[in-house]
C-alpha positions as CSV (number, residue, x, y, z in Angstrom):
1,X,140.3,190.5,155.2
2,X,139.7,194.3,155.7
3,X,136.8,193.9,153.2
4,X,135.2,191.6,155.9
5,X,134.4,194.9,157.8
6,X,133.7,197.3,155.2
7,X,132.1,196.9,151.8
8,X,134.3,198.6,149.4
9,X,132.3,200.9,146.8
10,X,133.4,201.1,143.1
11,X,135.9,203.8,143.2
12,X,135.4,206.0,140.5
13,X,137.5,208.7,141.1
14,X,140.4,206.6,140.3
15,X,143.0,208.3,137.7
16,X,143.8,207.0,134.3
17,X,147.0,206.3,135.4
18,X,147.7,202.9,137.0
19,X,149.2,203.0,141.1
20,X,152.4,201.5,141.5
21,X,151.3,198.8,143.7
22,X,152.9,195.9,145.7
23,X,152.6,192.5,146.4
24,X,151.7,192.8,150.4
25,X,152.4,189.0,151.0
26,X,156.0,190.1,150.4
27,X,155.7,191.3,153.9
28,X,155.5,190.3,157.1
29,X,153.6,193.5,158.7
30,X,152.1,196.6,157.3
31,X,151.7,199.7,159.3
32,X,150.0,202.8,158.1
33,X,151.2,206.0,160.3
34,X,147.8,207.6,160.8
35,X,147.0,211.3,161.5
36,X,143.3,210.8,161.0
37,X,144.0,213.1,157.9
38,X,142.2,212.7,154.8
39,X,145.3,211.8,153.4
40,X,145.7,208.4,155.9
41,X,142.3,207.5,155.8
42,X,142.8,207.3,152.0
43,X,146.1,205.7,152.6
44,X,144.2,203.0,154.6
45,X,141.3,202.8,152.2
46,X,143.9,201.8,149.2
47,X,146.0,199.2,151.7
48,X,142.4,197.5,152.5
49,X,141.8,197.3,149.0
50,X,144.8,195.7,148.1
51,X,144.9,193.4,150.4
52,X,141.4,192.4,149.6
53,X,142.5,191.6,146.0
54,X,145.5,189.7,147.4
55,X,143.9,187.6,150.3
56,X,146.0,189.3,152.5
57,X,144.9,189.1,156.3
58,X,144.2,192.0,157.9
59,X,146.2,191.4,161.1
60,X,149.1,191.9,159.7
61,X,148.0,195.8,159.2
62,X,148.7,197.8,161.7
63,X,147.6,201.6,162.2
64,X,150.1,203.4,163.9
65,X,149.2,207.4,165.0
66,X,151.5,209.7,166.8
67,X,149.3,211.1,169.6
68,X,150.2,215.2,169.6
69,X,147.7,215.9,172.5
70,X,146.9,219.2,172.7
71,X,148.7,220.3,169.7
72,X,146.2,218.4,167.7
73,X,142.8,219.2,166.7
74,X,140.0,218.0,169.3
75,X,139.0,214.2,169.2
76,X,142.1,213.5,166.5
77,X,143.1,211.1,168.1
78,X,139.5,208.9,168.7
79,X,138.8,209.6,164.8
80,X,142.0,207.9,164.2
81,X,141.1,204.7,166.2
82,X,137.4,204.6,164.6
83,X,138.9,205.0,161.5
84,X,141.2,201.9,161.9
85,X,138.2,200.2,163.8
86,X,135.6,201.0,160.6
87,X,138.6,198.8,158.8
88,X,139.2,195.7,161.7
89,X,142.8,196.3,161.8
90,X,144.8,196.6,164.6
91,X,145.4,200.2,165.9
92,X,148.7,201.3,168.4
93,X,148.8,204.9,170.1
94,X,152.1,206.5,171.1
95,X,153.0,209.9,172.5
96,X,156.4,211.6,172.7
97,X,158.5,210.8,176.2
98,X,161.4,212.9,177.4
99,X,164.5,211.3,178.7
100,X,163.1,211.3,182.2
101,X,160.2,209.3,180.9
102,X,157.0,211.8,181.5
103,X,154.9,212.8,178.3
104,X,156.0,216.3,177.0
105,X,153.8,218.5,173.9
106,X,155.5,220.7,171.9
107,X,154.6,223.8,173.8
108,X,157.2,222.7,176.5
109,X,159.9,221.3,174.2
110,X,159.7,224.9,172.3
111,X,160.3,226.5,175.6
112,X,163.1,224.0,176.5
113,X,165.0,224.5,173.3
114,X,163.8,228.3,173.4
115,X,162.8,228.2,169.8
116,X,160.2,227.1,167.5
117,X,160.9,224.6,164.6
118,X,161.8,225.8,161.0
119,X,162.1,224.2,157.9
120,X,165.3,223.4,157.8
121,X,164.7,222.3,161.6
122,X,161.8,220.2,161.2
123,X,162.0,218.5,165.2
124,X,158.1,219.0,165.2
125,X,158.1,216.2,162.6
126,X,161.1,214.2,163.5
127,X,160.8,214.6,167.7
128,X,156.7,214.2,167.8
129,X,155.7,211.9,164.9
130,X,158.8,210.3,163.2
131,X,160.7,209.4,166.1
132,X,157.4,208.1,168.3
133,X,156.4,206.1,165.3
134,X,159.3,203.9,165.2
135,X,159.0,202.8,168.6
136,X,156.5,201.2,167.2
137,X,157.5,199.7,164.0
138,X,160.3,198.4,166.1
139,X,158.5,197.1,169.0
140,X,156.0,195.5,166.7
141,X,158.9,193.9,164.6
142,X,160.0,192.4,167.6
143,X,156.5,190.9,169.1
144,X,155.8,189.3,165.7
145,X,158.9,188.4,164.4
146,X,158.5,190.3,161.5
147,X,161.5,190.4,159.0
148,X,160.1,192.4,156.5
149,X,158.1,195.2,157.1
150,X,155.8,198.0,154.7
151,X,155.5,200.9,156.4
152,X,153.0,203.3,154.4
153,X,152.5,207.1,154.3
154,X,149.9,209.1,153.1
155,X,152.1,211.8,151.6
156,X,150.7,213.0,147.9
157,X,152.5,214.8,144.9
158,X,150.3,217.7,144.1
159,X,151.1,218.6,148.5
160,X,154.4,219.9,147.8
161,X,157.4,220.1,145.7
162,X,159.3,218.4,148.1
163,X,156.8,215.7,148.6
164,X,156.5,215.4,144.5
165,X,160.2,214.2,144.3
166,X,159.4,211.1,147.0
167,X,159.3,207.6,145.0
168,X,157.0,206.1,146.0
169,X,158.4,202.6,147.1
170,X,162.0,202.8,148.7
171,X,163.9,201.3,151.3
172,X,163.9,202.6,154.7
173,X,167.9,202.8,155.4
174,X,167.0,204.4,158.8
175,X,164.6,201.5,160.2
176,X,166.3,198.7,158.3
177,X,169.0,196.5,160.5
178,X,170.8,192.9,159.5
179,X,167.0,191.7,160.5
180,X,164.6,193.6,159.3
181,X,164.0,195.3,156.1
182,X,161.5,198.5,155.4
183,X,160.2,199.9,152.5
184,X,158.6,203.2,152.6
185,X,155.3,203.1,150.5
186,X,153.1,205.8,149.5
187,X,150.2,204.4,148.0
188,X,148.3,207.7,146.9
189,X,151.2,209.5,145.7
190,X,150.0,210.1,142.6
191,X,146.2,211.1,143.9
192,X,144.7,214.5,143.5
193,X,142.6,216.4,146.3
194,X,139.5,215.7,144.1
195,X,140.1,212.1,144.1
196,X,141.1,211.7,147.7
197,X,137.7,213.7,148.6
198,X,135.7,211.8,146.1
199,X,136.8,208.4,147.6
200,X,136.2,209.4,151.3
201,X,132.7,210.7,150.2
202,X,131.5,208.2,147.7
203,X,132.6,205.4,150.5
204,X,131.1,207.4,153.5
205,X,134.3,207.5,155.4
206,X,134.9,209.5,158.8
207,X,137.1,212.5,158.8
208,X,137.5,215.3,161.0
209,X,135.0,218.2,161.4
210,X,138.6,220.5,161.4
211,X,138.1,220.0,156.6
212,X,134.6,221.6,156.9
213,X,136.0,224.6,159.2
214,X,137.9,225.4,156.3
215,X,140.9,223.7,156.8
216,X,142.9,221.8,154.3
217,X,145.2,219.9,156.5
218,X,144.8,218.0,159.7
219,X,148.4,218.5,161.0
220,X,149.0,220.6,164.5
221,X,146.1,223.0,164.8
222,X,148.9,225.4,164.9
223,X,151.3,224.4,162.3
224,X,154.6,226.2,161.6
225,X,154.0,225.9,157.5
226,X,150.4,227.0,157.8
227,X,149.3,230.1,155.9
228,X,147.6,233.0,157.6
229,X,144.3,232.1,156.6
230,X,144.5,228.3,158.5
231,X,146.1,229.8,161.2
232,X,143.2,231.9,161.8
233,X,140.8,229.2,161.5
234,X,142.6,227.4,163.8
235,X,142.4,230.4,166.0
236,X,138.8,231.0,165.9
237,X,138.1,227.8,166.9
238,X,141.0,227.0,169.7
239,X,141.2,230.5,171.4
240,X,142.5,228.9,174.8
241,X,145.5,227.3,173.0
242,X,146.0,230.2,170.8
243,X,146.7,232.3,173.7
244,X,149.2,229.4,175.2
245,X,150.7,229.6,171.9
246,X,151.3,233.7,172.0
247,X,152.5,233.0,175.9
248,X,155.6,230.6,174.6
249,X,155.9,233.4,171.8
250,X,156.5,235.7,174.4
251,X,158.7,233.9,176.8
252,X,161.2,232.3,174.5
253,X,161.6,235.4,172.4
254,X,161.1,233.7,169.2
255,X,158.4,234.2,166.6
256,X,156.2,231.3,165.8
257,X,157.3,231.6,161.9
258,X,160.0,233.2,160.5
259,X,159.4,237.6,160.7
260,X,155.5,236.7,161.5
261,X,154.2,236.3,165.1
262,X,151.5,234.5,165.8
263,X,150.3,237.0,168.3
264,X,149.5,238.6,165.1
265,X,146.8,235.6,164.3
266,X,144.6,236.7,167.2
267,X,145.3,240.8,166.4
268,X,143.9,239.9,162.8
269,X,140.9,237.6,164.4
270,X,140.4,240.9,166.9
271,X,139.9,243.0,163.6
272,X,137.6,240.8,162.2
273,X,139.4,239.1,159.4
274,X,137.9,236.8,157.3
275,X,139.9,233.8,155.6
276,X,139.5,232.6,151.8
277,X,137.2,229.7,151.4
278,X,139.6,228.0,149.8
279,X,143.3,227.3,151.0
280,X,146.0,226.4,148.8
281,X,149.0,227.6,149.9
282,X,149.8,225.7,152.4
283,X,153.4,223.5,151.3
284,X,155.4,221.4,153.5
C-alpha cells in the first residue's frame, strides 16, 4: 500500500463536510496527472489515503506529469517524480511531439500558429498537457489490460468559476472506447487553499520553491491567465526566458494576453515594481 512508504499524519485540516469518495477496487488503474502543484500533491495525498483504507495496491497508481520543459518552473519536473517516489507509486513522463516526431515547447508552436492561446483557445492546455497525458492513459490501458480506469485531477472549487461547476466523478466520454471506461475524479474539489496548505505542511510534503516566491500557482512560469503581479514574479526570477517570451511577442505580432504585452512585465520589473504578497486573482 502507499501507506507502506509514508506514514500518513492525522489530517486535521479536513472540512466538516464529507469527500465524495470511491471505491478504488472498482478500477483497474488509477492515474493522477501531476504538475508537482500543490494541488496534485494533495490530489496524491488523498488517493494514498484511500487506498490505504481500502487495501488497495499501490501499483495500480500511476502518476502521470506532462513535461513542459522550459515553460515550466526549474526542477518541476524532478519535484514531480520525488513526489510520486515519497508515495512508491509508479511515475510516467511525457512531452509534447509534433507530427514529424521531434519534441516542440510552446515558444515554437506560438510562433508556428503565429498566435498565443486565449481562453476560448486553450491549445496550451489541450496541445501540452491534455493531449500528452492520454498517450499515456492509453498506452498504460493497453500494457495492463486495464478495462476500467480512474483518472484523477487536482482541480479545486474555490480556483475558479468554471472549475466550481466540475462534478466531481464523471465519465470520461473522450478516453472511454467499447473497452475501456474513465471516470474523471477530483478528489479535493471541495478543499480550500488553507486546507490544501495545512495538509502539505502538517505531513511535511515537498513542493516547489516557485509558492514561497510568491506564487500561487505552479502552471507555466509564464501563464496566459496569470495576473500582473505573478507575471512579474515569474519574471524576476526567469529573466532569460522572459526575454524569449518578448522575442515571440515581437515576431508573431501578437500580444501575450489580450491588449497587454508581456514586454510590459519586464518595463514594470525595470521600474521597480513591487507585487502584492498575496495573489488572488488569478482564475482559469
Amino acid at each position: 500500500m502507499c501507506q507502506q512508504a509514508f506514514n500518513f499524519a492525522p489530517n486535521t485540516s479536513r472540512d466538516s463536510t464529507p469527500p465524495i469518495e470511491v471505491d478504488l477496487h472498482d478500477y483497474d488503474l488509477v492515474i493522477v496527472n501531476s504538475s508537482a502543484g500543490k494541488d496534485s500533491l494533495c490530489s496524491i495525498y488523498e488517493v494514498c489515503r484511500l487506498a490505504g483504507e481500502q487495501n488497495y495496491p499501490n501499483n495500480q497508481i500511476v502518476v502521470s506529469h506532462q513535461d513542459l520543459g522550459r515553460m515550466e518552473w526549474a526542477d518541476t519536473s524532478k519535484l514531480a517524480r520525488e513526489q510520486a517516489g515519497l508515495f512508491n507509486l509508479d511515475f510516467e513522463i511525457i512531452k509534447r511531439i509534433d507530427k514529424h516526431g521531434k519534441e516542440e515547447d510552446l515558444l515554437e508552436y506560438a510562433e508556428r500558429r503565429g498566435k498565443w492561446p486565449s481562453s476560448t483557445q486553450r491549445w496550451c492546455t489541450s496541445d501540452f498537457k491534455r493531449g500528452p497525458g492520454s498517450k499515456i492513459l492509453r498506452r498504460l490501458s493497453k500494457e495492463r489490460e486495464a478495462a476500467k480506469i480512474l483518472y484523477v485531477f487536482g482541480f479545486r472549487a474555490e480556483e475558479s468559476p468554471a472549475r466550481s461547476k466540475r462534478e466531481v466523478l464523471v465519465k470520461n466520454k473522450q478516453l472511454s472506447t467499447k473497452k475501456r471506461i474513465v471516470h474523471d475524479w477530483l478528489p479535493i474539489h471541495d478543499w480550500s487553499e488553507a486546507k490544501v496548505w495545512n495538509t502539505i505542511r502538517e505531513n511535511e510534503l515537498p513542493y516547489h520553491k516557485a509558492y514561497d516566491l510568491g506564487m500561487p500557482r505552479l502552471s507555466c512560469v509564464f501563464c496566459i491567465f496569470s495576473p500582473k503581479d505573478a507575471l512579474v514574479i515569474a519574471g524576476k526570477h526567469n529573466p532569460e526566458l522572459l526575454d524569449e517570451y518578448i522575442a515571440t511577442e515581437k515576431k508573431i505580432g501578437h500580444t501575450f494576453q489580450h491588449k497587454k504585452p508581456i514586454a510590459d512585465i519586464k518595463i514594470a520589473i525595470e521600474n521597480g515594481y513591487e507585487p502584492a504578497t498575496k495573489i488572488s486573482n488569478w482564475r482559469m
